[in-house]
N, C-alpha and C positions, 0 to 999 in steps of 0.2 A: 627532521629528515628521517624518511624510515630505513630500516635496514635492509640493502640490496646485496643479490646474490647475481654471477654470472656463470652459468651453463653451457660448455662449449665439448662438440667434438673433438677429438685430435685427429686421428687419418683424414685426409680429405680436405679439410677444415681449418682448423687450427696450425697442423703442421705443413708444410708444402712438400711438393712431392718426390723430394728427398729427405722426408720425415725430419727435418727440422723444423725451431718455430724462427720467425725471421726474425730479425733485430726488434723493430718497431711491436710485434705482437707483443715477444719475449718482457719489453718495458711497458706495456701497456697491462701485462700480468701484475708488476711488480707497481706500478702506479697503483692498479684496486685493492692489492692490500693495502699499501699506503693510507688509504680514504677507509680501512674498513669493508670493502667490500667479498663479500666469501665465495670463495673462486673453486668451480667445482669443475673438474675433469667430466665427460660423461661418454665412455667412451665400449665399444667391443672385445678389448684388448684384457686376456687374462692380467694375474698379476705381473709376471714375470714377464711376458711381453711388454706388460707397463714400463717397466725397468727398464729395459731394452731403448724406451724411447726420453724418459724423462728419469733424472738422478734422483735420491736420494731426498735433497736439499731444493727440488724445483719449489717456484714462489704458485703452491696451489695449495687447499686448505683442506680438501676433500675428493676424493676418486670413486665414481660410478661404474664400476667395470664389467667385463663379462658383460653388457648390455644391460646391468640395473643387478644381477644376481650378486653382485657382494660393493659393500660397500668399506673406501679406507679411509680414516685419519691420515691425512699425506702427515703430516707432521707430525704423530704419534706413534704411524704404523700402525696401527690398531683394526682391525677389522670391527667394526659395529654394526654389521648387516649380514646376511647371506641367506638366500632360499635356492631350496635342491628340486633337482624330480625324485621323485622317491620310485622303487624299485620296479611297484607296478606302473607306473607314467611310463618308465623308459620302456619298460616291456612292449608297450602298447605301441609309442612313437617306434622301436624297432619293426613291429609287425605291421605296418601301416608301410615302412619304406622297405621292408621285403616284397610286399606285392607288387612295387610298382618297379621291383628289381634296380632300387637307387644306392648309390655307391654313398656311406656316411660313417663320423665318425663320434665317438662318446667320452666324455671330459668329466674327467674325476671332482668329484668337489671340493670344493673351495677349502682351504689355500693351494689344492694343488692340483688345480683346473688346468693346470697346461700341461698332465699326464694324460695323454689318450689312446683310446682302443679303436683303430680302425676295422673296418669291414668293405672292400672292394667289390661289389658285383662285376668291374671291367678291372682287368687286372692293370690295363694299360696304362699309359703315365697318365696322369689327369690331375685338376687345378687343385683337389686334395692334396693329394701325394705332393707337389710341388710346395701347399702350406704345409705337412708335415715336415716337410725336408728341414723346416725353421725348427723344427722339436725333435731332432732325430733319436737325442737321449730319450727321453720322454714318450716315443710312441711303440706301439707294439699291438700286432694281430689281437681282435676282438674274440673273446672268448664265449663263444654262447651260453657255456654254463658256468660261468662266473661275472655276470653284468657285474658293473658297481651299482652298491646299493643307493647310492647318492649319488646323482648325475648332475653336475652345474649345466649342460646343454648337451644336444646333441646337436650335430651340423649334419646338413646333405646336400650334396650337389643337385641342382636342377639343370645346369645349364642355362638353357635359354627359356628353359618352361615355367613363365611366370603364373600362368594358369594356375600350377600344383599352390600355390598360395593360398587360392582360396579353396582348393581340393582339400589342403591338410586343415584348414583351420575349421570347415563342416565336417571332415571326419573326426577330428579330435579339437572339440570345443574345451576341455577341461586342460589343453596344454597350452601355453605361448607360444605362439608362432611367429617368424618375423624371417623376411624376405630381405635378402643383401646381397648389396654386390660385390665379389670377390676381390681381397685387400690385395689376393697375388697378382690375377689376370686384370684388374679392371673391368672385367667383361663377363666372365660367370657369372649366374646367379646362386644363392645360396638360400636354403633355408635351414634357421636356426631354431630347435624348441628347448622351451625354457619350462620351471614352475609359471604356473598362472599367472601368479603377482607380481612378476618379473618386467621390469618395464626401465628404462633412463628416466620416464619420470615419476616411477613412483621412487629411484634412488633420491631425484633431485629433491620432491615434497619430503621426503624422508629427512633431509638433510635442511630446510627451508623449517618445518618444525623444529628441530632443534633449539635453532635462532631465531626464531619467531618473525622471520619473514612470510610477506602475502605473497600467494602467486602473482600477484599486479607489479612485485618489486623483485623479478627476477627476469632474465634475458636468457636465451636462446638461438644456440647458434650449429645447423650441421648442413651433411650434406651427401646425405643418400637416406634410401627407405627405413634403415634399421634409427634413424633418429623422426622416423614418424610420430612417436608415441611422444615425446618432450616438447618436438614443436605444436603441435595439435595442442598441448595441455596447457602451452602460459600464451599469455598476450603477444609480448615480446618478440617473437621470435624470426630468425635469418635464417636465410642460406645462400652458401658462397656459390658464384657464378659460374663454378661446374659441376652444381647441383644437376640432379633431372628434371627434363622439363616438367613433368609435373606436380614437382616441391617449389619448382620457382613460379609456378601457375599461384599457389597458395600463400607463399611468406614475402617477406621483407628479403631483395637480394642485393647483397654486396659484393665488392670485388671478388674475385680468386682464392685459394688459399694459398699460391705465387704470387699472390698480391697485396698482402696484410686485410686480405679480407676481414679477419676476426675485431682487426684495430676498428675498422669503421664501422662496424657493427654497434662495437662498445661506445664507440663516442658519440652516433644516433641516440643508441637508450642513456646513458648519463645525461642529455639534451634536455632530457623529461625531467631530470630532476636538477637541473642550475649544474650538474659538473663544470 
């Protein structure tokens, strides 16, 4: 029997839309360790947000956070991974969304990614300032002559310009780019830039090396564009039934994430191997 891993979102996904996980999820966690199996978080969510959703003691063995920029030992605590922008990257990615007069904000690095320095081009309330409002300790006016020198991401509002997606990613080929839809509104869009090699799945292969599992013996499960990059990468892969149409044009779709989506997902791919 070879050694399997399982890869799942939390917002959206894994948790329902009161950010819990439901009963049957919660023990369908706690069954794959049981069997062995290495249960990896793979989620947007800095560290401290992590907290916020999952204790201490959750039954998961590994956490992809920040969208792939830092990786934890859930059960160590240990950070074993992390890639930054380095000073000129962020330069760049800021002068890129000054032209196009975009309201974004920039996240200190890792472990203390959920420090950030805003910049408003609209000073008005907007689906930013509403995610800030979750960091109110934590955020404070951008200084332009004090960038941090190590950037775990920057965020910017698009709104509804999904266009700018592929605007940022021909103007800045050397950064990670990744388009999402806002965790506050549901309905913004966002774009995120990373270091290049910033990816959920290059956390997950990261973590899949370890334990000498094949990408063939590893599942996938999310449900929006910022888990583009892990589903595309293994065979495997889901998304729950209020994914966008078209991620559910492309994967395997299972119930809701009000619906123990995550559970039928897991017991299709154990199916493959006699669970």
């Amino acid at each position: 029997m070879p050694n399997l891993a399982v890869a799942f979102d939390l917002d959206g996904t894994f948790l329902n839309n009161d950010r819990k996980a439901s009963r049957d999820d919660f023990n369908t966690l706690v069954k794959l360790g049981e069997q062995g199996v290495v249960r990896i978080v793979a989620t947007g969510r800095n560290l401290l947000s992590l907290s916020r959703v999952i204790d201490i003691d959750y039954p998961v063995d590994y956490a992809v956070f920040s969208s792939g920029a830092g990786i934890i030992n859930w059960k160590t605590k240990e950070i074993i991974y992390s890639k930054h922008l380095n000073i000129d990257d962020t330069h760049r990615v800021i002068d890129e969304l000054n032209k196009l007069n975009l309201s974004f904000l920039v996240k200190e690095s890792i472990p203390d990614s959920h420090n950030m320095h805003f910049y408003f081009y609209d000073s008005s309330e907007n689906d930013l300032l509403n995610y800030m409002s979750h960091y109110s300790d934590y955020s404070r006016p951008l200084n332009f002559n004090a960038i941090p020198k190590n950037a775990t991401q920057i965020i910017a509002l698009i709104d509804n310009q999904k266009h700018l997606f592929n605007v940022f990613k021909n103007r800045l080929p050397e950064i990670k780019t990744i388009l999402t839809t806002s965790p506050i509104n549901k309905s913004s869009m966002w774009l995120e830039f990373f270091n290049i090699e910033v990816s959920k799945a290059n956390g997950i292969l990261y973590i899949l090396q370890l334990h000498n599992i094949g990408v063939q013996d590893v599942m996938t499960i999310g449900n929006d564009y910022n888990d583009t990059d892990m589903l595309s990468e293994f065979t495997n892969s889901y998304v729950v039934s209020n994914a966008p149409h078209e991620l559910k044009e492309k994967y395997k779709i299972v119930p809701s994430n009000c619906e123990s989506g995550f559970s039928f997902a897991v017991d299709d791919f154990c199916k493959l191997y006699g669970y």
